[in-house]
Each structure stands twice: as C-alpha cells, then as structure tokens.
N, C-alpha and C positions, 0 to 999 in steps of 0.2 A: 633293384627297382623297389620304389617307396611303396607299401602297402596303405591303399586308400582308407582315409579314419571316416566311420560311420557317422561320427558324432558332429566332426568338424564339415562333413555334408549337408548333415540335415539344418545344423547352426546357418549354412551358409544360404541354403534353401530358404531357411526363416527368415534370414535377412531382404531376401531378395523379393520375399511375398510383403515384409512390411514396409519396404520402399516402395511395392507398385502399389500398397495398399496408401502411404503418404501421399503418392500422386493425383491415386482418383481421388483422395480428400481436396484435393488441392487445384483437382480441376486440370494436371499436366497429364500427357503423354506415360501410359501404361501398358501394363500388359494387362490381357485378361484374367478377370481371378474369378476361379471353380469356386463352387460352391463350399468343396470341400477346406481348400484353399482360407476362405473365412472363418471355415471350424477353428481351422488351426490358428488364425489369429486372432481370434475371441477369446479363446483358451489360454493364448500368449499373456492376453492382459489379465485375466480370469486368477492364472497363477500368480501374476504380479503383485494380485491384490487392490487391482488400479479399475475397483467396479467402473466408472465412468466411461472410462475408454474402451471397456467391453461393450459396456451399452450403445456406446456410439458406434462400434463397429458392428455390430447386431442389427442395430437399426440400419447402417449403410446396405449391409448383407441383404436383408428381407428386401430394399427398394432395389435390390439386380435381383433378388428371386423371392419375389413375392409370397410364390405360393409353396415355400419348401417347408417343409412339416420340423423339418430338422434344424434347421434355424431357428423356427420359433419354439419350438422347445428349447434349446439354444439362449434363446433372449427370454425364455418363462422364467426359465432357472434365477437369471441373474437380477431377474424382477424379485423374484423373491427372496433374493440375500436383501436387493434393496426395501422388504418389505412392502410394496408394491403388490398385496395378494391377489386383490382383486382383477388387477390388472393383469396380472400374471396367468389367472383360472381364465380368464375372455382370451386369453390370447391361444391356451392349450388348447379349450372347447376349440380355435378355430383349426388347430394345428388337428385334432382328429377327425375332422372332414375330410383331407388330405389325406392322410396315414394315421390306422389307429394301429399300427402294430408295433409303436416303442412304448416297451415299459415304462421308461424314463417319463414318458405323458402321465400316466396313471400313478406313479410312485409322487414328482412335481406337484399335481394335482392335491391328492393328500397330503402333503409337509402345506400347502398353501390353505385348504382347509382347517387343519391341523392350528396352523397359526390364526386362523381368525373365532378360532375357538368350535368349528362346525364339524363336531367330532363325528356326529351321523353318516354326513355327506363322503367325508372321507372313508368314513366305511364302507358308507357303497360303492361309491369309485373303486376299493380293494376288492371289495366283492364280484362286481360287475367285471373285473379285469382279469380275477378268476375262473372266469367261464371261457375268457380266451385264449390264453396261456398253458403253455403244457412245461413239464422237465423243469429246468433250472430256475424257469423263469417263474415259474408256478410257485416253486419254494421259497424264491426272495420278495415275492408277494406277500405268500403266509408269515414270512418272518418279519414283514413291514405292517402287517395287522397283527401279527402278537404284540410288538413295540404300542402300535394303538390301543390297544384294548389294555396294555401294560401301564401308560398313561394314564388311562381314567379309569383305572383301578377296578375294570373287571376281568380279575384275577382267573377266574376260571374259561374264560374262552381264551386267554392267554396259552393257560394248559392243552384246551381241544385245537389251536393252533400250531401246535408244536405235534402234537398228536397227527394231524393232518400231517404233516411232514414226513413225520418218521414212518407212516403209512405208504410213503409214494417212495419216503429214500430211507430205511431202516440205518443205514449204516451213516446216516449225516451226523458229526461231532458234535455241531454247534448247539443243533436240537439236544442231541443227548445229553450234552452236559444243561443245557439250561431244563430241561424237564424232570431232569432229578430235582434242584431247587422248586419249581413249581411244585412238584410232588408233596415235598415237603410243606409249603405254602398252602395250598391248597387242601391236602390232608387226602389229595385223590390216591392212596397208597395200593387201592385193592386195583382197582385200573391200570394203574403202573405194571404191578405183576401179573396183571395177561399180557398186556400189553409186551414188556421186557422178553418176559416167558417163550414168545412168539419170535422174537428178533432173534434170540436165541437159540432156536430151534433150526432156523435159517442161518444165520450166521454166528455159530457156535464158538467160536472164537475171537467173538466183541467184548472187549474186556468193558470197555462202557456202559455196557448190557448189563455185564454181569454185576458192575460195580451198582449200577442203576435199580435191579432188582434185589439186591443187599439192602440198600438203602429203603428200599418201599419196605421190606420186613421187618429193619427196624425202625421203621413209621411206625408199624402196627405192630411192637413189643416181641415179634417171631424171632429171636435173637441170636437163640442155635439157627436157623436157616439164614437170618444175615450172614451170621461167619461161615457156613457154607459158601452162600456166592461170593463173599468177599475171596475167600480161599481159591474159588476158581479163577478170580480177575486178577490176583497176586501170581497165580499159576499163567497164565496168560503176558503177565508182563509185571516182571518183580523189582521193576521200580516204582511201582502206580502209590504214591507215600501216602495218597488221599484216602486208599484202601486200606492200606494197612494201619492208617490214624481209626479207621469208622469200627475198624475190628477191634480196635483195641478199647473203644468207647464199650463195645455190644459185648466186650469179655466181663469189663469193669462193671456192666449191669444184672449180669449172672453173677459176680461176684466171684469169678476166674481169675483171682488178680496175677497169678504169675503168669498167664497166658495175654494177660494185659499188657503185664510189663515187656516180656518178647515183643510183642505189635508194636509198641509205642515206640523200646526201645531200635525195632527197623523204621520206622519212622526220622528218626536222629540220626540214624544214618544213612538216610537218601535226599535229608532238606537240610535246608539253615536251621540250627538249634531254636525253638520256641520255648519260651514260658509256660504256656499250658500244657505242654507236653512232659515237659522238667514235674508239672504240679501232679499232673496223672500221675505220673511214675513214683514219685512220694508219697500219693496218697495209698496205692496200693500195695507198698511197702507199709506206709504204717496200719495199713489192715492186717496186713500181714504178720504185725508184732515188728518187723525189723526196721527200732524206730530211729536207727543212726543213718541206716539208708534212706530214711524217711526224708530224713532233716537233709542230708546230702544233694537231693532233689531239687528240694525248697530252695536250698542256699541256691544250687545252681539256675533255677526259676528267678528267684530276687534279684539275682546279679545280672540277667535280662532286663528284668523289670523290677527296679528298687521302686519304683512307687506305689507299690501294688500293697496295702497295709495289710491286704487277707495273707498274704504270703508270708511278713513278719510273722503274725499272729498263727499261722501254721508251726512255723518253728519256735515257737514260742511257746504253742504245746507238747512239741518233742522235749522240750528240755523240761515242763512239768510232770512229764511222765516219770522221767529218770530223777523228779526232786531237784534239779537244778534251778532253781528261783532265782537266783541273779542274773544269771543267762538268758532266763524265760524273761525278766523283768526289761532287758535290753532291747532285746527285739519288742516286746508290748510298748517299751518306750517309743520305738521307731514308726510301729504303726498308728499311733497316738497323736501323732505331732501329725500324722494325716487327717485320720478320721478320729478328735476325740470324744465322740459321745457314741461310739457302739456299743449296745449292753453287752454283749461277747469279751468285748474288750478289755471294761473296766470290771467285767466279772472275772475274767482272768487274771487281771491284773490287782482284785482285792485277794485271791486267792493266793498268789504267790507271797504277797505281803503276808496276812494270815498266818502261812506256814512258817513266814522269819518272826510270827511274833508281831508284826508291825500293826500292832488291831486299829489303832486310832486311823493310820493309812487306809488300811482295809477297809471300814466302814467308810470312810471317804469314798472309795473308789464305788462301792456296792449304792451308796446313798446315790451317786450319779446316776446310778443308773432307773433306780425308786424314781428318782427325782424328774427327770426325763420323759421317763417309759411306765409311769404308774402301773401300769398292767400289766406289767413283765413278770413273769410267776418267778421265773430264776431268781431275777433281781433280787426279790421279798427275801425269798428263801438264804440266799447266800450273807444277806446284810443277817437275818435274825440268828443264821447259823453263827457269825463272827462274833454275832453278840452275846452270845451264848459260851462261844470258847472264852471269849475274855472276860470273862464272867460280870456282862453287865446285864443281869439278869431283868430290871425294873425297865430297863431301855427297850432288851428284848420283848417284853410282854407289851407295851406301850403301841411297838411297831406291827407285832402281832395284832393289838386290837382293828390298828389301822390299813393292814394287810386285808384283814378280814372282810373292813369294809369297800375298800376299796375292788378288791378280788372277787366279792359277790359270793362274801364264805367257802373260798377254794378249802376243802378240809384238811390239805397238809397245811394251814395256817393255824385250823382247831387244834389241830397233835401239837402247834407250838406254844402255843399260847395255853394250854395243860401243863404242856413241862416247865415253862417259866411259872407258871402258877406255883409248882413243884416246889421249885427250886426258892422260890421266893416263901417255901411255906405255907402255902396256903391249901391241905391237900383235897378239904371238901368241896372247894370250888374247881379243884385240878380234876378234881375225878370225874362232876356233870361235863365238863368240856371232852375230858379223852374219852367218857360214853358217847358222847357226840359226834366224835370223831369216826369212831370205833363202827357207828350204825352208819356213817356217810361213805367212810372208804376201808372197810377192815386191811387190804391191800397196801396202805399203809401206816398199821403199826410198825412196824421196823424202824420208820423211818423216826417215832419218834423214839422205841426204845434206845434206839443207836447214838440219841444225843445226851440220853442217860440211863445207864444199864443197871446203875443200885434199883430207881424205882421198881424193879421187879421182886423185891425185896418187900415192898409192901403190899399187905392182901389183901386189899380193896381193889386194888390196880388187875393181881393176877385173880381174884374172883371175877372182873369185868371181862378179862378176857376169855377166862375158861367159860363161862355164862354167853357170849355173844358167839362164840366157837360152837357152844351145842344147837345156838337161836338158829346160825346159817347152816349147817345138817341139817336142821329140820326142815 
C-alpha cells in the first residue's frame, strides 16, 4: 500500500482553495472559504511575489470578514511592501480595536512609522507593546527597538536594549554576541563585567559569557584578566577561534609574543587561513629577533593578500636587517607601484640604495619624501645623513639651514648643520651651533658625534662638552 505524500496533499488542498477562490472572483458556484483558508492564499501570491493579487485577495477576504483583526494585519503588511504607510498604520489602529494581542500589529506598526521617517512614534508603539508582552515575545520586541534606536544612531540604548534581554534570558546567543560589539562601541566596558560576571555566576558554563567578559577587560587595557576568561571560554569550547584570535591580540599587548604566536597559531588551525593573522604571527617573530620566521609569515600574508604594500614593506625590512638590499629593494619596489609617496617607503627605499653606494638614488628617494611631507623629521634627517655619507657636504648644510626652518629648529637639525659646518671648515661658526645644540638637546650629542668621530679630536668641541656636562650637575 502506497504511503500518503504530505506535500502532494497540501499542493493538492491549495489547488482546490484557489479554484473556489477563482470562483467567488468570478461570481460561479463555490465552496465556502475559512478565514483561515485566505491566509493561506494571500501568502500563496505573497510568496509569488505577485503584490497585486495579494491585495486583491486581502481585500476580497476582509469584505466575507470584515472585522477579523488578522486579515487586516494581513492586508497592513502588504500595504506597506506597497509603500502605502499611511494606509497601512489606519488600517492596524483599526485591527487593535478587535485584537490587540498580535505582535505582528505592533512590530508592522513600526517598520510603517519607521518608513515615514516618525522615529518617536515607533518607539512608542515598541514601548507601549512592552507593557503587554511577556517571554519570547517581549524579546523580539527589545531586539526590534535595539534595530531602531540602531538606525538613528543612538548607540547607547541600543546597548541598554540588549541589556534588557540578557536580564529576562541570560543565556540568549544573539544578544550576547551583538552586546559584546556594543561594548566595544560604546565604551560601556565596566557595565559589561557586572553584567557577564553575573551570567556567569548562573550559568558557569557560557563560553559567550566568558568570551564576552574577556573582551570588556580588554576594553579597559586589564589584559592578564582577558586571557584569564578568554582561557576559560577555550576550556568550555576549543574550537571558539574568535577566542583564541582576542587572546592572542591581549598576549601581543603585554608583549608575550610566544604565547602570542601559540593563540594565533590555534587560530589557523580552526579557520580559513587569514592575512592578519599570517601578519601577527610575523610580527612577533620579528620581536622576537627571529627575522626569517618573520619574513616566512609576511610571505605567507602577501600571498593572501598581494595588494596589501604594508606587508611588502614588512619584508622588506627583514631583508634590511640581514643587509640584503636587493631583496629588500624588490619587495619596496612592489609596495611602491601601490602606494608611492609613503615617507616609510621612500625612506626605506633611500636607505637600501645608501648602503649599495647608490647616493644620487638615495637622495631622490629621501627628497620625495622632504618634498611631500615637509615636516617629516625622519625625512630631513635621512636626506642630510646621505648627504653627508656621500660627502656632499655644501648640499648637506644648505638642507640643514632649510630643515631648520622649516622644522621650527628641531635641534637634531642644529647637531647637523655644526657638523657640515665642520666638515666644510668652518669650525668657529660650527662650534656657536653645536653650543646650541648642546643647551637645546644634550640627549643628542651622539647622534652628531656618530656622523663624525675625528671632531672629538678637537678641544673647543670636547671643552663644550666637558663644560655643558658640569652646567647639567649643577
């Protein structure tokens, strides 16, 4: 014996309500049709897509029962897919004279105020609907006034919306995850952890919780106690990758970086490999000094995302480390052709040249940046150094004056513009400037003797120093 198919029942049911429904359009010989009956063929066109012939069936509906609350909620609805607001809010008002006990009235209500821009009204309808509502229904109210108040961007009763929630249902996902972002949003972080603190106390075993009061601590920089509850929410569920990415952020902030790199790398192995996760994991490698892992990171980062020129420009400084300059010059190349006027960049990229000797390149790259970024201290600094190596000593002082002015007499510009004085000979005027220098930043001489270490050989230089060394004792 053939077992009866559900599907081809109800198909068959539907058929049979929209022929008695063609009838009474048409004025023939029908059966009676339930109330219910219309739901179900208003819904038929509803999903069709075919707004019209819902409305027409809505409106047939209401003239066999006038006064059913559920029809014209029913026919509100589809008033206002048509945009029809107004019409749509007179038609509810009358549907809760009948029945004020569907949601659906109060939710309709608001999406139709919503649309006419009467953000107030719809509040109050949410509000108002709140006082009648209990359990589930009470919830997807508050979550339809967080959405509103989400809209017009007042962010924090967003937060006390969600708060309400987790107040009546601690264990709801949807609140928990969106209330962490709030958290963060809003900056409500010390709230959070009563709040979480509390959930937790009750239901000890909410990894959501626990993820969630991780997250408030490091809002507020408490970093050790992130990785605490992060640690209980990975102990709760050790696939949670979102926890073990936040832990590995709050290691990288203490400066934990192998306990970094464990987090990050369980992270890679519970998602689809990411970029920024490849770039953590390099970065704290190259704090770490091990700058081939470093680079191994990056590579594996870029080859995610080759357009990313920071991520060139990262391996570009592993290979400066180890004195690789052509290497380093390849990848600065690739980043370049992205972005080329970052001073990072072409400062990098003077410096590798620099090093092969390339000075006429080098001062190109460094002037880019002069040229661009006039107030870039690096910038100054890196052009006069070059100028100085390649001993074009009149250029150096020239840049110097114009550093000076430009800079607003940053005094490592004094220290340089001394030492090209130096070099060019001239040492009574080199010495009022490095006194100058000497009372503005004593902090750094080094940095000019570093660029030339004979002049300590002459004792006007080291009488200013021993002299301004006894001024600061005193």
């Amino acid at each position: 014996m053939r077992e009866p198919n559900p599907f081809h029942e109800n198909k068959e049911e539907l058929n049979d309500l929209l022929q008695n429904y063609y009838n009474l359009k048409r004025g023939l010989k029908h059966t009676f049709l339930e109330e219910e009956s219309f739901e179900k063929i208003i819904d038929y066109f509803d999903e069709k897509d075919s707004l019209f012939e819902a409305l027409e069936a809505a409106a047939i509906a209401m003239e066999q029962f006038p006064y059913s609350a559920l029809l014209m909620v029913k026919k509100a609805d589809l008033l206002i897919s048509s945009r029809k607001y107004s019409e749509a809010i007179e038609l509810l008002e009358q549907a809760s004279l009948y029945d004020n006990s569907d949601i659906n009235l109060y939710i309709l209500k608001t999406d139709a105020y919503l649309a006419l821009d009467q953000q107030q009204d719809a509040i109050e309808i949410l509000q108002q609907a709140l006082q009648i509502f209990e359990g589930e229904e009470r919830i997807e109210l508050l979550f339809e006034l967080a959405d509103v108040y989400d809209d017009y961007e007042e962010f924090d009763k967003v937060f006390d919306c969600l708060k309400l929630i987790l107040a009546d249902e601690p264990n709801n996902e949807e609140a928990l995850y969106k209330i962490c972002f709030w958290t963060d949003f809003t900056g409500r972080n010390e709230e959070s952890i009563v709040m979480h603190k509390a959930i937790i106390e009750e239901y000890p075993f909410n990894e959501i919780a626990w993820f969630n009061l991780a997250a408030a601590y490091q809002g507020i920089k408490l970093y050790e106690k992130s990785i605490d509850a992060y640690q209980y929410a990975v102990a709760i569920d050790e696939k949670f990758d979102y926890a073990f990415r936040n832990m590995g952020d709050a290691y990288l902030r203490l400066r934990k970086f192998k306990e970094a790199i464990e987090a990050l790398e369980k992270v890679l192995e519970l998602t689809r490999p990411e970029d920024v996760i490849y770039e953590a994991i390099g970065h704290c490698y190259h704090r770490l000094g091990n700058i081939a892992q470093a680079r191994f990171n990056y590579k594996k980062a870029v080859h995610l995302n080759p357009d990313d020129s920071k991520l060139h420009f990262k391996i570009a400084n592993t290979y400066m480390l180890e004195q690789q300059w052509q290497s380093a010059i390849k990848q600065l190349d690739q980043a370049m052709r992205m972005h080329r006027n970052i001073p990072e960049y072409n400062i990098a990229m003077g410096e590798c040249k620099m090093n092969l000797g390339l000075y006429k390149e080098a001062v190109h790259f460094f002037g880019n940046v002069v040229k661009n970024k006039p107030k870039n201290i690096a910038g100054w600094e890196a052009l006069i150094r070059c100028l100085f190596s390649a001993e074009y000593y009149q250029e150096a002082m020239e840049q110097c004056i114009a550093a000076i002015k430009i800079t607003e007499s940053k005094p490592i510009f004094i220290y340089y513009y001394s030492a090209s004085l130096f070099f060019l000979g001239k040492p009574k005027e080199a010495i009022i400037q490095l006194e100058k220098g000497i009372q503005l930043s004593p902090k750094l001489l080094k940095k000019f003797i570093a660029l030339n270490p004979s002049v300590l050989q002459n004792n006007s230089v080291v009488d200013i120093i021993v002299r301004n060394k006894k001024n600061t004792k005193k």
